[in-house]
ROTI-70871 format. One line per 3 residues: number of its first residue (from 1); for each residue x, y, z of C-alpha. Coordinates in pm, 1 decimal, padded with zeros to 6 digits. Example, Ala and Ser with C-alpha at 12.3 -4.5 7.8 and 13.67 -1.06 7.14 Angstrom:
<rs>
1> 01230.0,-00450.0,00780.0 | 01367.0,-00106.0,00714.0
</rs>
This chain:
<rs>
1> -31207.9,04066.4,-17642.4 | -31561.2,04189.8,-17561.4 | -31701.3,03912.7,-17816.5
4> -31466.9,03652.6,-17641.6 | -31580.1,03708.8,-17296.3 | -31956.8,03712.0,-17419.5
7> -31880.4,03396.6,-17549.4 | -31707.1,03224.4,-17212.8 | -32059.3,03407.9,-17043.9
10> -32227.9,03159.6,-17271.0 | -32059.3,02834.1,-17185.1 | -32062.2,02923.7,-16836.5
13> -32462.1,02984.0,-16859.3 | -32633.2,02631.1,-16864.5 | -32310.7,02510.9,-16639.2
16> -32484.9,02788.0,-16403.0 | -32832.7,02686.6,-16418.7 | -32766.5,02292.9,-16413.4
19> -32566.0,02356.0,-16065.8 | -32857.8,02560.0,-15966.7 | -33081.6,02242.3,-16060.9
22> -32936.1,02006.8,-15858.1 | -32903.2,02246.7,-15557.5 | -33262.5,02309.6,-15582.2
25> -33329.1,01906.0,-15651.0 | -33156.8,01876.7,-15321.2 | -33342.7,02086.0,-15104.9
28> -33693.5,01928.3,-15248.4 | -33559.0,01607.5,-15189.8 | -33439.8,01728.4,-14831.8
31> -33797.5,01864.9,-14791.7 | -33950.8,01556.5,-14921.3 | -33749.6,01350.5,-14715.5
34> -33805.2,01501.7,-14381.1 | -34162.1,01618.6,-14431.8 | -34307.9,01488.9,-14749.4
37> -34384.0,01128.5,-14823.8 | -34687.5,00991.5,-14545.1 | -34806.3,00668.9,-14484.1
40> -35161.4,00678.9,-14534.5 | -35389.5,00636.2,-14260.6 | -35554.5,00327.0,-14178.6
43> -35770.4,00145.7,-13917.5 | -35514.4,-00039.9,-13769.0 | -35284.4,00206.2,-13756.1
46> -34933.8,00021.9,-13874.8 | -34792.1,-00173.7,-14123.6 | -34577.3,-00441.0,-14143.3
49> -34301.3,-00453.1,-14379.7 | -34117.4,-00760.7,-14477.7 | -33767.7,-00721.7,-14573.0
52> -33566.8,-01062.0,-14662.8 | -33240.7,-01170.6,-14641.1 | -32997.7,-01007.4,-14879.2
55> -33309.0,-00756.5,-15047.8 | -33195.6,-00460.1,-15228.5 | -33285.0,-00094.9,-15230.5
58> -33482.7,-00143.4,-15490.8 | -33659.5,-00450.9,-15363.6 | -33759.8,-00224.9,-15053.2
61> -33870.8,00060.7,-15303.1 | -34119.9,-00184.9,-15459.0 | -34236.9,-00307.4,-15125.3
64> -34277.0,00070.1,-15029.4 | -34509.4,00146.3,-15330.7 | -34678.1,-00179.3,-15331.2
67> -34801.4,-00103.2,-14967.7 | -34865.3,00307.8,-15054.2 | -34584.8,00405.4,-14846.5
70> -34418.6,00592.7,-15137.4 | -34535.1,00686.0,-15470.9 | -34261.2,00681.8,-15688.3
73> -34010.5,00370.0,-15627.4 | -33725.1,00650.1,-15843.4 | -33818.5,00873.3,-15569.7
76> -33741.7,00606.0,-15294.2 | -33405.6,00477.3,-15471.1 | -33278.8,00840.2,-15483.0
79> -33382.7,00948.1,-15181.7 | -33184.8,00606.0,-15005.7 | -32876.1,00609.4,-15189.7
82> -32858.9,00959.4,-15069.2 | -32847.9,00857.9,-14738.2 | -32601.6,00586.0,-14764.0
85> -32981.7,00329.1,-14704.2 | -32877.2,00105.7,-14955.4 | -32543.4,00022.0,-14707.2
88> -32729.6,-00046.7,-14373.2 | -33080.5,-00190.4,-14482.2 | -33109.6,-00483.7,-14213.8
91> -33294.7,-00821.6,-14243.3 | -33625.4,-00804.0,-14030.0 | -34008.8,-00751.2,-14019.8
94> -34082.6,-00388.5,-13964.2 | -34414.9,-00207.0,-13743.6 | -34403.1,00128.5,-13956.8
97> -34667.3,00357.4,-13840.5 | -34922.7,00527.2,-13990.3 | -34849.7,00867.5,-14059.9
100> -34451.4,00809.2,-14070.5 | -34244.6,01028.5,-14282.3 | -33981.1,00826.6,-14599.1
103> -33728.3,00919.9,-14381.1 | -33859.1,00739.3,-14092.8 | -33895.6,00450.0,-14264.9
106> -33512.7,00491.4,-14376.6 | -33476.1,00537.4,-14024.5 | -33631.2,00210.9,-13907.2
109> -33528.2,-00037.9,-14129.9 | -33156.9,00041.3,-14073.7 | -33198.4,00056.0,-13727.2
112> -33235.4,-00332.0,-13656.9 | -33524.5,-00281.5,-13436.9 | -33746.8,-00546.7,-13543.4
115> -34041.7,-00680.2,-13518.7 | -34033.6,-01007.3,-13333.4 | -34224.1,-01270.1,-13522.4
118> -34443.1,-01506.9,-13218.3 | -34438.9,-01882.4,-13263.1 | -34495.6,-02193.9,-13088.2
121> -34337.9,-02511.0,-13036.6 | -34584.7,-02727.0,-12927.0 | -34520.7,-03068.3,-12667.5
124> -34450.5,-03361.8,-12812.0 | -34328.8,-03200.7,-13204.5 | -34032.4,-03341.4,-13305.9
127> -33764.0,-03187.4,-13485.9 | -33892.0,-03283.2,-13849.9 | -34232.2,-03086.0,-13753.8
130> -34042.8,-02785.9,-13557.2 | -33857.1,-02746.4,-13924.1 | -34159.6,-02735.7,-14068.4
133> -34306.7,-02486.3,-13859.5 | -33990.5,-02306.5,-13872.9 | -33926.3,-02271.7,-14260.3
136> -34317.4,-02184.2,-14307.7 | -34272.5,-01850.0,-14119.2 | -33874.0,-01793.8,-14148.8
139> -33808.8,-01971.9,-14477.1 | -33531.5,-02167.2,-14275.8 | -33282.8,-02414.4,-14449.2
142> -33446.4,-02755.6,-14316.3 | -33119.4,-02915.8,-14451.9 | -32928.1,-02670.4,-14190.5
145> -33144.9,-02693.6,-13959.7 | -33135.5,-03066.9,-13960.7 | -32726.7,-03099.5,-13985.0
148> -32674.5,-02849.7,-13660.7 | -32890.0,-03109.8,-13481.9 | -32646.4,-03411.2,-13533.9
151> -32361.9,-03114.4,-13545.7 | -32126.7,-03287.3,-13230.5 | -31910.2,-02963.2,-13165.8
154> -32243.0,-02741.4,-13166.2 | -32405.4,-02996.7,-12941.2 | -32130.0,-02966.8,-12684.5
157> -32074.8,-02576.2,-12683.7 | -32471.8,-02574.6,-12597.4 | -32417.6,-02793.8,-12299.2
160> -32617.7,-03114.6,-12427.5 | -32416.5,-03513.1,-12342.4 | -32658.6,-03606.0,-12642.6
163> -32539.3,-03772.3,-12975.1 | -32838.5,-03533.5,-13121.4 | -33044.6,-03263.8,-13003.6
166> -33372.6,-03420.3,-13066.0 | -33573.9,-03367.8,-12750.3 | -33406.8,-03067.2,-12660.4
169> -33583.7,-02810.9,-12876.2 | -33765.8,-02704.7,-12581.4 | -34147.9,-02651.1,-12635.8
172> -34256.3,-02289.3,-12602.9 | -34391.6,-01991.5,-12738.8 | -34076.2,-01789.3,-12903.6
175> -34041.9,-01432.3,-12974.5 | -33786.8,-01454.2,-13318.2 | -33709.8,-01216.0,-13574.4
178> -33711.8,-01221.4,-13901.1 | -33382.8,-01307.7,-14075.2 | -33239.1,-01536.8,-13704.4
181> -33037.9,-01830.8,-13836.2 | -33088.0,-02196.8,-13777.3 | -32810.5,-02179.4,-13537.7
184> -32987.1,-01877.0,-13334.2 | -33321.7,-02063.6,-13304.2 | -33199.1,-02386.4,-13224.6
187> -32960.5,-02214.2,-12925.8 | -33252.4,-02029.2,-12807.2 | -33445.9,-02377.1,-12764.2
190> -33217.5,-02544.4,-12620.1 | -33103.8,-02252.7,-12372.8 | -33441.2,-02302.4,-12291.5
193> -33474.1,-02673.5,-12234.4 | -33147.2,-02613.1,-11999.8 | -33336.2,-02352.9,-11813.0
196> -33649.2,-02568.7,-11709.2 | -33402.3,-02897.1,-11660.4 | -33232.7,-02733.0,-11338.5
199> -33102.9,-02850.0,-11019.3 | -33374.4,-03036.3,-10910.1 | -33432.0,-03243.9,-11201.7
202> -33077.6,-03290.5,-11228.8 | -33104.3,-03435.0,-10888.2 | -33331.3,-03620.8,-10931.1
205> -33208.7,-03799.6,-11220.5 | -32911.8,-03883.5,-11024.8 | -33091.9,-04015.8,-10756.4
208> -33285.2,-04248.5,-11015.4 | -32988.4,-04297.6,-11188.3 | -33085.9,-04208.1,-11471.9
211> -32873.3,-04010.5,-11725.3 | -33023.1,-03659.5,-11824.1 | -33096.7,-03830.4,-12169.0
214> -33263.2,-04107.2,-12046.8 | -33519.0,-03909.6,-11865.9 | -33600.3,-03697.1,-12196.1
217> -33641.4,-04021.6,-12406.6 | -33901.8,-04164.3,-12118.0 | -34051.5,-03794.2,-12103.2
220> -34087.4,-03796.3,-12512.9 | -34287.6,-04119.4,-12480.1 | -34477.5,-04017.8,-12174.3
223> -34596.5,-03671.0,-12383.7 | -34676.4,-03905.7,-12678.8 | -34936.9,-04119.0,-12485.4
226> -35038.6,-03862.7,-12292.4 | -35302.2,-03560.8,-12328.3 | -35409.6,-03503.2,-11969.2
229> -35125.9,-03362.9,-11688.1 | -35312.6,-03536.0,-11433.4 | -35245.0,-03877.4,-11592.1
232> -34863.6,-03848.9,-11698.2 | -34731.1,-03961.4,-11371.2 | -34955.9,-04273.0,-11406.4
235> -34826.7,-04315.7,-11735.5 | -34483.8,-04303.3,-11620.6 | -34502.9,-04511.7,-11337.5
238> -34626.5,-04798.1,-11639.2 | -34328.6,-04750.5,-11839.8 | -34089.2,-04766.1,-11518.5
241> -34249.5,-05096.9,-11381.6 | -34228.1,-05221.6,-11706.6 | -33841.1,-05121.1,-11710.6
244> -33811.1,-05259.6,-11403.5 | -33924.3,-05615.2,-11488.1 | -33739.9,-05579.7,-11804.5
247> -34051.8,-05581.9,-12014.0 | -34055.2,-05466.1,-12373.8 | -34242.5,-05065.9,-12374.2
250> -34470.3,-05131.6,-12642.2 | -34488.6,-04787.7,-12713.3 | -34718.6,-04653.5,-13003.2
253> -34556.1,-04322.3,-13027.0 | -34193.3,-04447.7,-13087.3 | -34353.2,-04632.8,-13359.1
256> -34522.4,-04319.5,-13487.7 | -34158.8,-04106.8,-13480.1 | -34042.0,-04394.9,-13724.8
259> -34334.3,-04344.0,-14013.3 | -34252.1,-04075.7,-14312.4 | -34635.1,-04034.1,-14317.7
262> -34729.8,-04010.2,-13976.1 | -34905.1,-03982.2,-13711.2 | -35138.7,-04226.6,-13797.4
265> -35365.1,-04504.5,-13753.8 | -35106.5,-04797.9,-13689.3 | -35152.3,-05095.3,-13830.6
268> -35027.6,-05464.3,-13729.1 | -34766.8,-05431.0,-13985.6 | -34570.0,-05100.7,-13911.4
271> -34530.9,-05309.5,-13522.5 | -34276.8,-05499.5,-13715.5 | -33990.6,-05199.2,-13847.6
274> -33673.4,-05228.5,-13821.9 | -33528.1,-04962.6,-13545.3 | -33377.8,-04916.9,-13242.2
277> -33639.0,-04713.0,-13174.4 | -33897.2,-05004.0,-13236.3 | -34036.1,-05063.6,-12862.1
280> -34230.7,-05366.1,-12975.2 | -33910.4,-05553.7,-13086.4 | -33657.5,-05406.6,-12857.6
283> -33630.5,-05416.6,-12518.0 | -33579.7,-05067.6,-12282.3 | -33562.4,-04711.0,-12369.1
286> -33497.8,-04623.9,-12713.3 | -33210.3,-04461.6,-12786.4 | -33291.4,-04135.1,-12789.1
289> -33580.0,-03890.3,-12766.5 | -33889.1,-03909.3,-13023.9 | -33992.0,-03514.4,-12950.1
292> -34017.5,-03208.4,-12719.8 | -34152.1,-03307.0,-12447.7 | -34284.4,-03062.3,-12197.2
295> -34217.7,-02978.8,-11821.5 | -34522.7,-03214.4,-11695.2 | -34408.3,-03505.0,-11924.6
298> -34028.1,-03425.4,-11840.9 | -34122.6,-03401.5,-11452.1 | -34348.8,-03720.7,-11492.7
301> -34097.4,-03897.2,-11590.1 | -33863.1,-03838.3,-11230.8 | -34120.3,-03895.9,-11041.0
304> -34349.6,-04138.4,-11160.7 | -34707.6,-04217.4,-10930.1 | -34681.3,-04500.3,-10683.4
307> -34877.8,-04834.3,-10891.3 | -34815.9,-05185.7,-10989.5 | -34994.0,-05103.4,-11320.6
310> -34777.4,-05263.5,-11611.0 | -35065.5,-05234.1,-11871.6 | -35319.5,-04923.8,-12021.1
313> -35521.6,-04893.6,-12316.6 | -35681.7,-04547.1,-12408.6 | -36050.5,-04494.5,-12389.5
316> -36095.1,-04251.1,-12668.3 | -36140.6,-03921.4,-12475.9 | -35778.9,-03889.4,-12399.5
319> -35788.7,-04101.8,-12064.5 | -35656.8,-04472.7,-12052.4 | -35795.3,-04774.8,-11824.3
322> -35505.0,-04890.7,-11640.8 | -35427.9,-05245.8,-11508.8 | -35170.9,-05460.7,-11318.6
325> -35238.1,-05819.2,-11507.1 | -35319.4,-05912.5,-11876.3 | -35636.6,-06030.8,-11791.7
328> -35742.0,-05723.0,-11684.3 | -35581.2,-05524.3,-11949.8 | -35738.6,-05797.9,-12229.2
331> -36130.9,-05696.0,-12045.2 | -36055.7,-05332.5,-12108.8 | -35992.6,-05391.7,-12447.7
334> -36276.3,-05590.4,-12531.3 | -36476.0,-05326.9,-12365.9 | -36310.9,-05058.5,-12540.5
337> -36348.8,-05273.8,-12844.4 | -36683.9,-05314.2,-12779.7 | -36782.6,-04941.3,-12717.2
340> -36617.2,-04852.1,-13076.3 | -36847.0,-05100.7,-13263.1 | -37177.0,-04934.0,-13078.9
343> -37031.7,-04587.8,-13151.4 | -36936.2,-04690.5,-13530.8 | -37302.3,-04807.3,-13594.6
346> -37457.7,-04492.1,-13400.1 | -37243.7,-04352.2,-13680.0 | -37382.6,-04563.2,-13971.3
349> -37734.9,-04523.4,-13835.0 | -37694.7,-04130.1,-13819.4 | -37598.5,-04112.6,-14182.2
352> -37931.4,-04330.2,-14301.2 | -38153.8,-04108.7,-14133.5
</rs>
C-alpha cells in the first residue's frame, strides 16, 4: 500500500509544480503587465502608432517592438490574448506616451480614442485630386470613393438636387481618423458644404433664379480663374454679362477639368474636345461643377460686382485686365503678349551671362 501511495505522490509531483508554474507565470505576467514594459523616453515625448484596417495581434506586436515599445513580440501576444486584446483592437492612429506601461497601450488601442489625422481640401480641387489626397494619407478605395459620388440614393439622403456630388466636397481643413470610410469623409464634406450654403445663399439664389447647382458650377469656374478674393466678384460679374447676352464662357478651367494630364499649358487644340463641359463650343453653364469651390468664389458668384466688362485676360501675377469691347480686350493682349516676349529674353539674356 505504502509503495502504492509513494507512487500516486510521484505522478502527482510534476502535476504540482507545473500548476505552480503557470500560477507563478501569471503573476509575472500580471506584474509585467501593470508595471513592467516602458516606453522609452524621448524628446518629443509620444509616439504614434499606426494600426490598419483588419491588423492582427501579432501585426500590433511587431509594430510594438519595431518602435521599442515592447521587447519581446511572444511577450506582447501573450500578454493580449490574455486580456481578450486580440477581440477589441480598433482601426486608428494612436498618441502613446512616453513612459506608458504594455497595459496602457492595451488600454488605448481598444479604446477607439484616436488620433485624428489633419488634412486639407484645398479651393478649386476636384474630386479626382481630393481622392488623391485622400488615398495618400487614408489608403482610401478611389474606385469607392468615386462610385458614392455618382451614388443617386447617397446623394439624396445627404441633401444634394445634384446628379453628382462634384462641387460639393466642401474645401476645408478636416480632422479624420484613421480607418473613416469613403462614405464618412465624403458626408463630412458635404455636411460641410450644406453648412456654409445657408439661408442667405439659398435666398439669394432664388432671387437670381438660379438653382443651388447652378451657382456651384459658376462658383467652380469663378475659383478656377481666380487667385485674388478681391477680384472674384469682378470675375463673376464677366461670366454673368456674358450669360446674359447669351455669349459662349470661354472658360480655361472647364477645359482644364476635361484633360487626364492636367492642369496645364492649353494649347489651341485641347479648345476643340468634345464635352458638355467644353465652354468654347457650348453655350452657358456647364453642366455641372469642375471643383470645390470656396465661400468667396461660391458668394462671388450671387452677387457678382456691378460692370459691363464681358472680356479679361490675366496679367501673370494673378490679376486680369478687364474690358467691355474686343478691341480693348485684343490691346491687352498684345500688351500682355508683348510683356512675355521682354520677360522671355530677360530670361535668355540671364542664362548667357
Amino acid at each position: 500500500m505504502e509503495l502504492n501511495l509513494d507512487k500516486k505522490s510521484n505522478m502527482k509531483f510534476p502535476i504540482i509544480i507545473g500548476a505552480s508554474v503557470i500560477l507563478f507565470t501569471i503573476f509575472l505576467l500580471y506584474v509585467v503587465i501593470m508595471t513592467g514594459v516602458q516606453i522609452p523616453d524621448k524628446s518629443e515625448g509620444h509616439y504614434i502608432l499606426t494600426i490598419p484596417m483588419g491588423a492582427s495581434l501579432s501585426q500590433v506586436a511587431d509594430s510594438l517592438v519595431f518602435l521599442g515599445i515592447a521587447e519581446s513580440k511572444r511577450e506582447v501576444i501573450r500578454s493580449g490574448k490574455m486580456l481578450g486584446v486580440q477581440r477589441m483592437i480598433k482601426t486608428g492612429k494612436y498618441r502613446l506616451k512616453a513612459g506608458s506601461s504594455l497595459y496602457d497601450v492595451f488600454n488605448l488601442i481598444t479604446s477607439g480614442e484616436v488620433e485624428p489625422v489633419v488634412i486639407t481640401i484645398l479651393e478649386g480641387w476636384n474630386s479626382r485630386k481630393i481622392a488623391e489626397e485622400l488615398r495618400k494619407e487614408f489608403k482610401i478605395d478611389i474606385q469607392r470613393f468615386d462610385s458614392l459620388l455618382s451614388d443617386s440614393v447617397f446623394i439624396a439622403k445627404l441633401g444634394i438636387d445634384a446628379t453628382d456630388l462634384e462641387g460639393y466636397l466642401f474645401p476645408e481643413t478636416y480632422h479624420f481618423t484613421y480607418g473613416m470610410s469613403e462614405k464618412m469623409m465624403i458626408g463630412w464634406m458635404v455636411r460641410q458644404f450644406r453648412d456654409k450654403f445657408g439661408s442667405e445663399e439659398r435666398k439669394r439664389a432664388d432671387e437670381m433664379s438660379m438653382t443651388m447647382n447652378e451657382v456651384i458650377t459658376l462658383a467652380s469656374i469663378i475659383e478656377g480663374e481666380s487667385v485674388h478674393d478681391e477680384e472674384r466678384p469682378v470675375v463673376s460679374s464677366v461670366y454673368h454679362n456674358r450669360l446674359k447676352k447669351n455669349m459662349r464662357l470661354q472658360a480655361d478651367p472647364t477645359i482644364q477639368f476635361l484633360l487626364p494630364d492636367g492642369p496645364r499649358r492649353l494649347s489651341n487644340q485641347d479648345l476643340f474636345i468634345k464635352s458638355p463641359y467644353n465652354t468654347y463650343r457650348h453655350s452657358g453653364l456647364p453642366p455641372g461643377p469642375i471643383g470645390s469651390p470656396g465661400l468667396a468664389s461660391i458668394r462671388a458668384a450671387l452677387w457678382p460686382a456691378e460692370t459691363e466688362y464681358i472680356y479679361f485676360v490675366a496679367t501673370g501675377d494673378g490679376y486680369h485686365t478687364f474690358t467691355s469691347t474686343l478691341e480693348d480686350h485684343n490691346r491687352a493682349k498684345q500688351k500682355l503678349q508683348k510683356l512675355r516676349r521682354e520677360y522671355d529674353k530677360q530670361l535668355r539674356n540671364d542664362k548667357v551671362d
